[in-house]
Each structure stands twice: as structure tokens, then as C-alpha cells.
N, C-alpha and C positions, 0 to 999 in steps of 0.2 A: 720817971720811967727810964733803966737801961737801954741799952743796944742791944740787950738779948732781948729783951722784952718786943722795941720795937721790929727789932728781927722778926719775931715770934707775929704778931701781929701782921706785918707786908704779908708772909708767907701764906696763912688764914685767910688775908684778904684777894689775894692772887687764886688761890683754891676755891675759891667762893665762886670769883667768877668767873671761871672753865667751869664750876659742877654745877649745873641746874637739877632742880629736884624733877624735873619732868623726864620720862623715858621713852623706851621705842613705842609702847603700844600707846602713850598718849599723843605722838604724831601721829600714828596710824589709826587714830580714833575719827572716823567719820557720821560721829550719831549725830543729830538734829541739835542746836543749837539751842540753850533754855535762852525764854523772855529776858531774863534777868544779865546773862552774861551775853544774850545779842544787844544789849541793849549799851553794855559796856563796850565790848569790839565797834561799835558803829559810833560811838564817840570818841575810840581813840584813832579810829582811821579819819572822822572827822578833824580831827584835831591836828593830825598830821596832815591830811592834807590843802589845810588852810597854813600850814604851815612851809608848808612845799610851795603854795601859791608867793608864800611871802617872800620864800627866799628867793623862786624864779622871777618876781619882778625887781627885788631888790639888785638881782645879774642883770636884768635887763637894764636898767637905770645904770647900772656900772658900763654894761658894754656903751653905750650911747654918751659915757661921760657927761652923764649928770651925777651921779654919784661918787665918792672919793672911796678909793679901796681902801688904802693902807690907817685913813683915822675910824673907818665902820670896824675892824679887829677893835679898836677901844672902844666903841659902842656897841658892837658886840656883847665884848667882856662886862663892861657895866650894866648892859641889861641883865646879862645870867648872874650875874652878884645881885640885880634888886629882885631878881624872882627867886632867888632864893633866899632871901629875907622876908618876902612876903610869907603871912601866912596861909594854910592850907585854904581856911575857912575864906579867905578871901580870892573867891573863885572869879568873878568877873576882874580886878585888877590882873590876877595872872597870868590869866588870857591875853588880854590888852601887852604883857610884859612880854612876851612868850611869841609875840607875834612882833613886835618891834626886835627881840633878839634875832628873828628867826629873818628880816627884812635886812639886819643887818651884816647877817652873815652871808647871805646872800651878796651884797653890794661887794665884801670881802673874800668871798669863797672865789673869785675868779683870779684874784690880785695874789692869794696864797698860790691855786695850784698855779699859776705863770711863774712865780716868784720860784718855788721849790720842784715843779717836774714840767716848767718850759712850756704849759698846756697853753693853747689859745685860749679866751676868753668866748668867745666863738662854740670852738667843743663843749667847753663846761656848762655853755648855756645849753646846749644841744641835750647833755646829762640831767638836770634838773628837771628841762621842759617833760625828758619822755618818763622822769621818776615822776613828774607829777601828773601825769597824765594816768600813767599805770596804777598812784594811789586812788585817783579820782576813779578809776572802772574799777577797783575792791573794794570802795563807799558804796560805787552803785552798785556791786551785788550784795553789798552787807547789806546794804538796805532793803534789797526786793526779797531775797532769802535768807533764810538761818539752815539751812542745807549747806552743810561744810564743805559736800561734794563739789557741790554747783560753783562755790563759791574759789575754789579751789581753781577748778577747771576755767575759770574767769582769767585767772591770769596765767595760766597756762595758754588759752587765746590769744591774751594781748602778748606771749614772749612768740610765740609763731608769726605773728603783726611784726614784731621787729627784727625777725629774723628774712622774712620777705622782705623790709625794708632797705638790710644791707644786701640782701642781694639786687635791688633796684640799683642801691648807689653803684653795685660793680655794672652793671648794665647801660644807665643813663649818666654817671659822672664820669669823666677820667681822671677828677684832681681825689678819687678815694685815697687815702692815709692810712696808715696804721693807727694811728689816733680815733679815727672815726671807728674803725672797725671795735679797736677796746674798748670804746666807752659804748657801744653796743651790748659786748660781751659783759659788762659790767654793771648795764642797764638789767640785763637776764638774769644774771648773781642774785640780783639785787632782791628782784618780782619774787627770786625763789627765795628768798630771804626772810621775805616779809609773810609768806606761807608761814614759815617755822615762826617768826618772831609771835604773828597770830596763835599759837599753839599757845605758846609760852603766857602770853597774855589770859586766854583762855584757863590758863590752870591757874594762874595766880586768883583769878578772881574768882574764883569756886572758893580761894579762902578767905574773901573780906574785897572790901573794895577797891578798886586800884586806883593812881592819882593818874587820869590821862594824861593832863600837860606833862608832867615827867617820863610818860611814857614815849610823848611825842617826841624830848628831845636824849632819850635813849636807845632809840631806835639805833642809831650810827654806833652807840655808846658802846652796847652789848653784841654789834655786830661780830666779832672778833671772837670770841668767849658761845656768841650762842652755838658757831657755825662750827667750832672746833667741837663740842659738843655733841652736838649734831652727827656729824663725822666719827666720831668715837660710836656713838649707840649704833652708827650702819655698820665697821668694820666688827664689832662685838657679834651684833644681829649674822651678819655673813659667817663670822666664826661659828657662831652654835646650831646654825646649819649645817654646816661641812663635818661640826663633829656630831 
């Protein structure tokens, strides 16, 4: 293979993920939820958020200095090389793999961001605790409805919960941070994130089955690519309104 070729190739793969095939009216699709694709959504919110669990005890164990930052990055890394060696059909090891990766990044996730944006260990624990809290209340609506609305509106709740919260901090703290307040703001990003990622997941599986575990540690992966997306189909949608 040349350097045009490989050229050729990056470029392909770079445009793959900025285009998703899903458009404006399949985020704006609020119909009833079939058997079959609730059934997939509530095992990859499952799956994320046993995975969320992993990695906020894994930060816990790190803040408390039972756990070692800087050698969990290599257990880390070695656990995402043995699940991706494993194969598909081997669903109960994956898990098992997927959830020690996800313990270990965790133990690491706090030792990275101190290391590269100065964060306390402290905050980052504080970010974790309320993503896994926010995935745990869109299990429990995946679970009691397949009303998209409803489900929808769940965590639109829980970002009003945390926007009350940082106004408590300005009220009953005086050591509030700029820190505290962004990873609020970041926490909110985030809920609305996981709305659109849900779409996305929903369309895929209308064509065939999805791999949850992969889904669960894609979620961060496609963040970047789904949201710029996203953004695109709204400025389009505002465009062909106006003309």
C-alpha cells in the first residue's frame, strides 16, 4: 500500500465518523419503542452503567490510595487488547473483560486528568459519581417505558437536579471553583449526549443486532463525531426554515 492509498484511506475513515446515516427526523422521532429494539437499549444502558459503577469505584479506591494510578493505564490498555481478542460469541468472558477494563480506568482516569489539566481527584470523582447516577435514572426509565417521550424527559429531570445543585453550592459553600461549576456543565453535555447517542443506537439496531459491550465503551469514543453531527443536522434544519 502507497501513501496515496493510505492517504486515501485516513481521509474515508475520518468522513465515516463525522457522517452518521441517521438524520433530523430520526432524532425528532418520538414513536413507541418496538419489543425488540427496547430490549437492546436497556442492555446497552445496562452495560454502561455497570460500567460507570466500575469505573467510579475503581476512582474511589484510587482517591483513598488503595489503588495505583499510573500502572492501571497498563491494565487498562491490556484489558482493551484481551477483549478485543476475544470473540464475539464469547459473551460471558467479555463482560467479565469489559468490566475489569472499565475498574481500571477508572483507578487511572484521575492520575490522567491531574497529570494533563491539573484536575483534583476529588472533582473527577464528583464527575463520574453524577454520570453514573444519570445513567442509572435512564435504566430505570428504559426499563419501566419504551415511550421515548417519557424516557427522554427522565433526564431532562435529572439535568434540572443538577442545575439546582450548583446553585446550592453558590448558596451553602464558599470554597465553590470554577472547576466544580464545569464539571457540572459537563455533567449536562453529557445527559444530553447520551439522548442523541440513544438515537443512534436505536437506528442501528433496526438493521441487525448491535454488540452492547462495544457500545458501552464507545460511548466517549463517538462523542466528538456524533455531537458535531448533531450540530450540523440543527444549523441545516434552521437553514431550511428561514429559506
Amino acid at each position: 500500500m502507497n501513501f496515496s492509498e493510505m492517504k486515501d484511506e485516513a481521509i474515508n475513515g475520518v468522513k465515516w465518523y463525522f457522517n452518521r446515516n441517521w438524520n433530523r427526523d430520526d432524532v425528532m422521532n418520538m414513536d413507541e419503542i418496538s419489543d425488540e429494539l427496547h430490549s437492546t437499549l436497556k442492555m446497552v444502558y445496562l452495560s454502561l452503567f455497570c460500567a460507570m459503577v466500575s469505573i467510579t469505584c475503581g476512582s474511589t479506591l484510587h482517591w483513598i490510595l488503595i489503588a495505583a494510578g499510573k500502572y492501571s493505564v497498563l491494565y487498562y490498555v491490556a484489558n482493551l487488547i484481551l477483549l478485543y481478542l476475544t470473540p464475539p460469541e464469547r459473551v460471558n468472558m467479555r463482560i467479565v473483560t469489559s468490566m475489569l477494563a472499565a475498574y481500571s480506568f477508572g483507578s487511572s482516569v484521575g492520575f490522567i486528568f491531574n497529570y494533563i489539566f491539573k484536575i483534583e481527584q476529588r472533582f473527577v470523582l464528583r464527575l463520574l459519581v453524577g454520570i453514573t447516577i444519570g445513567i442509572g435514572y435512564l435504566l430505570y426509565q428504559t426499563i419501566k417505558t419504551k415511550d421515548r417521550r417519557e424516557i427522554y424527559t427522565g433526564c431532562l429531570k435529572y439535568c434540572v437536579v443538577i442545575v439546582v445543585s450548583i446553585i446550592a453550592f453558590f448558596l451553602f459553600e464558599t470554597d465553590i471553583t470554577f472547576q466544580m461549576i464545569a464539571i457540572h456543565t459537563v455533567l449536562i453535555l453529557f445527559m444530553g449526549y447520551l439522548v442523541i447517542y440513544s438515537h443512534e443506537i436505536l437506528y442501528d439496531a433496526n438493521f441487525g443486532d448491535i454488540d452492547f459491550v462495544i457500545c458501552t465503551f464507545t460511548v466517549f469514543y463517538h462523542f466528538p463525531g456524533i455531537m458535531i453531527h448533531a450540530t450540523r443536522l440543527y444549523l441545516q434544519g434552521e437553514q431550511q426554515e428561514q429559506n
